[in-house]
C-alpha positions in Angstrom: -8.2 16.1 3.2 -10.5 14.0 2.2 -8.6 11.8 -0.2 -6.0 11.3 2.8 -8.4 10.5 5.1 -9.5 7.5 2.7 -6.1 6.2 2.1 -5.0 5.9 5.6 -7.6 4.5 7.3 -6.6 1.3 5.9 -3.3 1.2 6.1 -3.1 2.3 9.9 -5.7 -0.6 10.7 -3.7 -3.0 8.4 -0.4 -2.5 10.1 -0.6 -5.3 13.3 -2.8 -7.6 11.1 -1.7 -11.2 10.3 -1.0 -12.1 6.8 -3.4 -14.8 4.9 -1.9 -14.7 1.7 -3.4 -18.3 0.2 -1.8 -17.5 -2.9 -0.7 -19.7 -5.7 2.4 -19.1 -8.2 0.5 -21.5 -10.3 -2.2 -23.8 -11.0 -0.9 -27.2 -12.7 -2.9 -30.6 -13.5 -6.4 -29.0 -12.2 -9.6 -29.4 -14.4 -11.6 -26.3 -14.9 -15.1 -26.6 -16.0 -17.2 -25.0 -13.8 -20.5 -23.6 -15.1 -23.0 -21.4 -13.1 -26.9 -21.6 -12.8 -29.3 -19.5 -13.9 -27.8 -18.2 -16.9 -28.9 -14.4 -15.6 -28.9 -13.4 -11.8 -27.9 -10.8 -9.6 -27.7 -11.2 -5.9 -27.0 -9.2 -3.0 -25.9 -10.6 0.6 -23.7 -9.3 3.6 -20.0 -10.0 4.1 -18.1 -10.5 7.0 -14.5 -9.1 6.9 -12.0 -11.4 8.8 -8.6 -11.3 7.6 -10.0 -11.3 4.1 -14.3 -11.3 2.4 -15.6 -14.5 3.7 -19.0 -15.7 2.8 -21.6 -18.8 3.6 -21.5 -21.4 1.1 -23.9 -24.4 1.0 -23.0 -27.8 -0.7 -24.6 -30.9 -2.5 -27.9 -31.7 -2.1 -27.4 -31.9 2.3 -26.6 -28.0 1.7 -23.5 -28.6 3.7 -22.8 -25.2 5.0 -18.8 -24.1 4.1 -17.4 -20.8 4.7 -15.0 -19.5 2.4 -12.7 -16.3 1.3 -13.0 -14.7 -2.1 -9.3 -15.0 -3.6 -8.6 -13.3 -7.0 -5.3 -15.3 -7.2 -5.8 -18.9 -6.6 -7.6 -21.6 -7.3 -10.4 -22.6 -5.3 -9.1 -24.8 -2.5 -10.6 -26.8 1.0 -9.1 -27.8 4.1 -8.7 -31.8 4.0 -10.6 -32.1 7.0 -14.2 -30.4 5.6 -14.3 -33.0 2.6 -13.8 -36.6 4.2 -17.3 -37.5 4.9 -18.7 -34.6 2.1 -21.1 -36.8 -0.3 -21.2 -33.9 -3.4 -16.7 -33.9 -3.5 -15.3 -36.6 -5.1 -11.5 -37.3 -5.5 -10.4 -36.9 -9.1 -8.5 -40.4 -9.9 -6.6 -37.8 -12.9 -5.2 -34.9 -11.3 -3.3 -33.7 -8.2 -1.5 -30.3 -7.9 2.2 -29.7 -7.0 3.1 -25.9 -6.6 4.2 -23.1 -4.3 2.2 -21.2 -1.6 3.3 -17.0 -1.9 6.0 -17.6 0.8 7.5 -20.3 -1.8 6.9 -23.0 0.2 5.9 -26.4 -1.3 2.3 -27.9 -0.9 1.1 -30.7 -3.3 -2.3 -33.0 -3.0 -5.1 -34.0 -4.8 -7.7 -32.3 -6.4 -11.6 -33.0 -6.1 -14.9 -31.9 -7.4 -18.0 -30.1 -6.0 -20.6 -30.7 -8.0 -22.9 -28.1 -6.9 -22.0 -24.9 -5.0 -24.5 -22.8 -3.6 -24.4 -19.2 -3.2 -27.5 -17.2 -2.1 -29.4 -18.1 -5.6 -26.2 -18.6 -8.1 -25.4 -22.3 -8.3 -21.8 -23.3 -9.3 -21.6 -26.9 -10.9 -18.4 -28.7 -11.4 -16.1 -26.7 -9.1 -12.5 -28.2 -8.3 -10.5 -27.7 -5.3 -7.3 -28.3 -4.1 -7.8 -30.2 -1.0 -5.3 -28.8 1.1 -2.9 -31.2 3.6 -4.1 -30.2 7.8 -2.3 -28.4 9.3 -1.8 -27.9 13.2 -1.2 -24.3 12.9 -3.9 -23.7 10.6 -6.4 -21.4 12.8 -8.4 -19.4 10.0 -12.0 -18.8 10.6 -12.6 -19.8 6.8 -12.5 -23.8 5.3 -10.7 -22.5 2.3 -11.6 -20.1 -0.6 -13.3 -19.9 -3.9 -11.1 -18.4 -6.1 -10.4 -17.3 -9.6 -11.7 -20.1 -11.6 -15.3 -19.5 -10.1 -15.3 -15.9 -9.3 -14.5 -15.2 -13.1 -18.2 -16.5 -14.3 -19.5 -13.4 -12.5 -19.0 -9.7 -12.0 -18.6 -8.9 -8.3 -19.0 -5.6 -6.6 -17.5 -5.5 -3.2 -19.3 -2.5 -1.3 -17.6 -1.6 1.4 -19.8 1.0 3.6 -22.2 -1.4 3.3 -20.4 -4.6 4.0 -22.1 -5.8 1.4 -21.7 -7.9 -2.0 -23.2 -7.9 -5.3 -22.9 -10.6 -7.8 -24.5 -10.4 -11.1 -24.4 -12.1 -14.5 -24.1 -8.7 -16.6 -22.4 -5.4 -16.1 -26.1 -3.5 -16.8 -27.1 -4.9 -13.5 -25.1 -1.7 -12.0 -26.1 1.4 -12.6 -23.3 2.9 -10.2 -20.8 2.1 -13.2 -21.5 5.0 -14.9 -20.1 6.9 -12.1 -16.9 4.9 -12.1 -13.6 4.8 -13.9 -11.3 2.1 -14.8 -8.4 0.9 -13.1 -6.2 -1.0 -16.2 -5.9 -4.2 -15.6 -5.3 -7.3 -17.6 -6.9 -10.8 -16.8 -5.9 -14.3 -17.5 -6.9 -17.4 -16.6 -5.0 -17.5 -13.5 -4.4 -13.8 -12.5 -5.6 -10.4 -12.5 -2.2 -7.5 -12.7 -1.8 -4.3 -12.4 0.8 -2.2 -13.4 2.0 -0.3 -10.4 5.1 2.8 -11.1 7.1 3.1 -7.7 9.3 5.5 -9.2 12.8 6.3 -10.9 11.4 4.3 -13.6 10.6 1.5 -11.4 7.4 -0.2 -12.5 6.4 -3.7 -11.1 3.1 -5.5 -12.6 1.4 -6.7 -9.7 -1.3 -9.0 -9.0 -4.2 -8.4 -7.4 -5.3 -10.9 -4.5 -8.4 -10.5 -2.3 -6.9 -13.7 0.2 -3.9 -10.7 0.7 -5.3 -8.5 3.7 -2.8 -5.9 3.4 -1.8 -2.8 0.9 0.9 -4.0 -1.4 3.7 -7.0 -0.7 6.8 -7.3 -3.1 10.1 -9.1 -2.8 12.6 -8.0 -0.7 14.8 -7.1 -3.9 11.8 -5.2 -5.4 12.2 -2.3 -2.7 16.3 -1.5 -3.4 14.3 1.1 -6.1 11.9 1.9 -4.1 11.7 6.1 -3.2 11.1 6.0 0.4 13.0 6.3 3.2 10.4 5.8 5.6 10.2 2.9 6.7 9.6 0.9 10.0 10.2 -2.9 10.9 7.5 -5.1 12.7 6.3 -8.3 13.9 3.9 -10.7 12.9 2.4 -14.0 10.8 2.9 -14.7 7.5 0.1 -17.4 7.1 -0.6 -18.9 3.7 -2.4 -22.9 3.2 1.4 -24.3 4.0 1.5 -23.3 7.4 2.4 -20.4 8.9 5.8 -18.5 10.1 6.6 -15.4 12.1 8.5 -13.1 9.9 9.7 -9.7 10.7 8.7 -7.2 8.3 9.5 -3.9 6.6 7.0 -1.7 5.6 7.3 1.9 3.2 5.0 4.6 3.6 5.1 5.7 0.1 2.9 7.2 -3.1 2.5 5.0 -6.3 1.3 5.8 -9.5 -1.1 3.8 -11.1 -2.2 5.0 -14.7 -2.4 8.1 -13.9 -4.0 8.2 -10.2 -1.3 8.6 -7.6 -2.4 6.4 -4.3 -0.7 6.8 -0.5 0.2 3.0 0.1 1.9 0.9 2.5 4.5 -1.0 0.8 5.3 -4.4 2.8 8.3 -7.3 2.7 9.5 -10.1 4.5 11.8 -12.5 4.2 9.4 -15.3 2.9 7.6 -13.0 0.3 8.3 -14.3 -3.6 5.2 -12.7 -5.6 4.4 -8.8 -6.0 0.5 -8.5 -4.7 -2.1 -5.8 -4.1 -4.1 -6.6 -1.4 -7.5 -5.9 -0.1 -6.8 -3.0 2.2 -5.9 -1.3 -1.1 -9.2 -1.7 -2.1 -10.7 -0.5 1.1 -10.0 3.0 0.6 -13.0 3.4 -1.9 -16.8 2.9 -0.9 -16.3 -0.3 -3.5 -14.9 -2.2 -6.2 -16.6 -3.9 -9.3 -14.8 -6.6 -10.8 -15.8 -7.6 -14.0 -14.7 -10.6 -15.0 -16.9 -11.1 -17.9 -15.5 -7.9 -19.8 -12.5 -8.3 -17.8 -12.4 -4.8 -16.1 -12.3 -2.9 -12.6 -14.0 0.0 -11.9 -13.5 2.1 -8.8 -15.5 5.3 -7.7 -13.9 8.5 -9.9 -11.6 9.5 -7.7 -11.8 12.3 -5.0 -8.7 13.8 -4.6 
């Protein structure tokens, strides 16, 4: 009972929640040489949880204070609006970006440069954002996200009885990983996937992404193999940094088979979806996550079931 009791919880508070999927398909024309200061560190702060992990970030030398999401599956990007009158971003005369938001709409802009990012003591230099158009329906608490191409020069445990989140240079800074085992994953530069078996031979790699607040998304064409029959039809916002649109959508109440752990998951479409994601509510059904980008590995709690 205990391992259903985990699993649900998330899905059941997941279910009316609004979409922020600030998801790329892929990162073109953006420099990436972002460095982090001091070479060792481990921090701890609080998180709030709003749609996604938001947390306070300070820049340049004014220690302009920014709020962003962590997102495993894009690069870092701003609202146009923060950065006009910011004196540590500067507009790269070189590059721009032109790609696709996860709803495969089109978004394209310039790219800029923080050159100093600061997080509790961890300093990121050189940090480049996609400075993202305004938008009138753009009402997210956050001013954009710091994604991939920072998070991967630290290892990041996301505790969540505690709310809280630990960021450290080296994986000896946990001592909880010993009581942990490995969810296979493979990281690139741009992504983090996971294999994920639906069944009847069906097996999707997926990518992980913390700007996803809900269980698992896939393609509408993705769920003809699908095993469930289960499945109800709902309301609601599919927002990414495009815009936003109301969607109806279909969610499964199904079991998947990762490895060889079998998880209770909520399995969600609409007709705007074009990437296969795992969101953060997966995540939410153990006390935390480490990921380790360093050695490029995730380890979850042994499981309980």
């Amino acid at each position: 009972m205990k391992f259903f009791h985990k699993t649900f919880r998330p899905i059941i508070t997941i279910m009316c929640a609004m979409f922020l999927a600030i998801t790329f398909n892929c990162c073109v024309n953006a420099p990436s040489h972002v460095e982090v200061y001091p070479r060792h560190f481990k921090i701890r702060t609080p998180f709030i949880l709003d749609r996604g992990i938001m947390i306070n970030t300070y820049w340049g030398n004014a220690r302009e204070h920014h709020v962003l999401y962590l997102d495993s599956h894009s690069p870092s990007w701003v609202k146009r609006s923060i950065i006009q009158y910011n004196r540590s971003f500067t507009k790269s005369k070189k590059f721009g970006f032109k790609t696709s938001t996860a709803d495969g709409s089109a978004v394209q802009g310039d790219v800029g440069i923080c050159d100093s990012l600061f997080f509790e003591g961890i300093t990121f230099k050189n940090v480049p954002f996609y400075v993202m158009p305004d938008t009138s329906k753009d009402n997210t608490p956050g001013n954009g996200a710091l994604g991939i191409d920072a998070m991967s020069k630290a290892i990041w445990k996301i505790d969540f009885t505690r709310s809280e989140l630990t960021c450290a240079s080296g994986i000896d800074s946990f001592k909880e990983v010993t009581q942990t085992e490995i969810l296979p994953a493979t990281f690139s530069r741009q992504s983090i996937t996971v294999n994920v078996d639906f069944g009847h031979d069906n097996v999707k790699p997926m990518a992980i992404d913390l700007g996803y607040d809900g269980d698992m998304l896939l393609p509408g064409r993705d769920l003809d193999n699908t095993r469930s029959t289960k499945k109800f039809v709902w309301s609601g916002k599919f927002k990414t940094p495009a815009g936003e649109r109301n969607v109806s959508n279909v969610s499964f109440l199904d079991t998947v088979r990762i490895n060889r752990n079998w998880f209770f998951a909520e399995i969600s479409t609409n007709e705007t979806v074009s990437e296969r994601l795992i969101g953060l509510a997966f995540f939410r059904r153990f006390d935390f996550v480490i990921f380790d980008f360093v050695n490029k590995r995730i380890y979850l709690p042994k499981k309980i079931w």
